[in-house]
N, C-alpha and C positions, 0 to 999 in steps of 0.2 A: 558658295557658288563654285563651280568647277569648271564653269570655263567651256563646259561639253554641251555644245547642243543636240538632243535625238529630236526627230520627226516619227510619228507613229501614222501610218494611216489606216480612217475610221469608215465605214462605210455611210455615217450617219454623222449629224454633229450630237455630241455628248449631253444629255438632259441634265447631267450632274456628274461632276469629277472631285476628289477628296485624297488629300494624303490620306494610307491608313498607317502608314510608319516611315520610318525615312527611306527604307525603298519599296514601296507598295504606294501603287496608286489603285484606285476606286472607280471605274466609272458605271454610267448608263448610257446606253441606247434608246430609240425608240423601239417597240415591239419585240426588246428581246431583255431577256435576265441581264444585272451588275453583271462586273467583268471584276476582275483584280488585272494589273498589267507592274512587272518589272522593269520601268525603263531602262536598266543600266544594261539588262537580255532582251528586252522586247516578248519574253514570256507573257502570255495571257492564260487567265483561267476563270473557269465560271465563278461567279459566286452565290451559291444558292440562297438567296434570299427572296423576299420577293420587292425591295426598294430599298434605294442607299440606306435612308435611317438617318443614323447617328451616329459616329462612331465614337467608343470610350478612348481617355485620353491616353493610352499608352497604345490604341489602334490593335489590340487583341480582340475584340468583340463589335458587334454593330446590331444595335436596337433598331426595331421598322416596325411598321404596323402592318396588318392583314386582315379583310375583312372586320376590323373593329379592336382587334386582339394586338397586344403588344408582345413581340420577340426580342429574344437576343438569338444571337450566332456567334459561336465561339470560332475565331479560327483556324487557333491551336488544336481542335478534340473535334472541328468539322461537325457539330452537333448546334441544334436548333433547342432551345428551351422558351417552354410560352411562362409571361410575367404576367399578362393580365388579359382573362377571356372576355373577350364580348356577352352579354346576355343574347339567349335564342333565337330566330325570328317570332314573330309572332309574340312575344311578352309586352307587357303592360308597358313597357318601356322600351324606348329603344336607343342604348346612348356607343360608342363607339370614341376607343381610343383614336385621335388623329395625327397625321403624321409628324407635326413639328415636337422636335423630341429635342432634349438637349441632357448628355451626361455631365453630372459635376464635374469638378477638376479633379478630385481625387478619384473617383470613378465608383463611389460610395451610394450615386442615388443619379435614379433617369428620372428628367422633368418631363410630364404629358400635358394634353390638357383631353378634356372627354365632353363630349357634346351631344345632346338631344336635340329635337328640335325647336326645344323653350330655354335651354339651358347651357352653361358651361362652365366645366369646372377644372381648377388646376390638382395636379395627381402627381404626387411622388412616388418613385417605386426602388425599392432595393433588387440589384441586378442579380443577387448570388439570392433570392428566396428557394427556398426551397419547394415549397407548393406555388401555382399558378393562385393570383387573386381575380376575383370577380371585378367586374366594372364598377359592381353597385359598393363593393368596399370601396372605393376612393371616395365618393359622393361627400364625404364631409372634411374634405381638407382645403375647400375653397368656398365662398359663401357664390353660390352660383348665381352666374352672373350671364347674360345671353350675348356673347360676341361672334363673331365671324372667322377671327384668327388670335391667337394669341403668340407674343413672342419673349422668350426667354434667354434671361443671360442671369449667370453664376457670377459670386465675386472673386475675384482670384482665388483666394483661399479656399471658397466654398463652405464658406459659411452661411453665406447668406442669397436670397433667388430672388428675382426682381421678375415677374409679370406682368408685362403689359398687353392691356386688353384694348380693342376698338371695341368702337360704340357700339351699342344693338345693332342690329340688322336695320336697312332702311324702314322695315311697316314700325319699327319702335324706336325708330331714330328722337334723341332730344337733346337737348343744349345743353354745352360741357361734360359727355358722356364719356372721354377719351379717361382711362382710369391706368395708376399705375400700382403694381402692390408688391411689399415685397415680405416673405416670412423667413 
């Protein structure tokens, strides 16, 4: 700590704010794009994304979701790469990346989870692929399961992913549905 206090004035209160390094902060607005802000200059600048996300842990990059698809944003090279496309409208299926994301600790693998609306499955994704993967490639890395939110945490090391799911949605609600799982 240093001892310094800054005051920054916001025209909104912030929907979400995030170190993204030790001098970079992260925030949101209502009705307007992330921001990146310099406390120590008071510098502000957009960040083109389209939702905080996730950021990896050395805060060079930040995974989000859009329309169903999962990004990164690099912010060294100012460049957008898609990880995983949503399928079409209109296809036999309709499932969509959601936004709780969580990067391991080494920065090696983003956790998702992807939902229809019978289903939900957890999805790991390597951040450096080189082609974009379909939605429907994940479909077999979690035994699907029909939840409302899923939440994820890494173990330090990153070795290992611990997801926990709530129970069905209420029309499939039933006794001791609360599940934890980890691979």
């Amino acid at each position: 700590m240093t001892g310094v206090r800054r005051e920054f004035a916001l025209a909104h209160a912030p929907l979400a704010l995030d170190w993204v390094s030790d001098r970079l902060l992260a925030y949101a607005l209502p009705s307007q794009p992330p921001a990146l802000l310099d406390p120590d200059t008071g510098q502000r600048a957009p960040l083109p994304v389209a939702t905080l996300g996730a950021w990896s842990p050395d805060g060079s990059r930040v995974a989000y979701t859009r329309d169903g698809s999962l990004y990164v944003y690099d912010l060294s090279t100012c460049r957008e790469r898609t990880l995983v496309v949503a399928p079409a409208e209109g296809g036999s299926v309709t499932l969509a990346v959601l936004p709780e994301l969580a990067w391991s600790p080494r920065g090696d693998w983003i956790a998702c989870y992807l939902s229809s609306r019978d289903v939900t499955w957890v999805g790991l994704v390597a951040p450096d692929l080189s082609q974009p993967l379909s939605v429907l490639d994940l479909l077999d890395t979690f035994g699907g399961r029909q939840a409302p939110t899923v939440q994820f945490a890494w173990s330090p090391d990153g070795s290992r992913l611990a997801a926990l799911a709530a129970g069905p949605r209420p029309a499939q609600q039933s006794a001791g549905s609360d599940e934890a799982s980890a691979d």
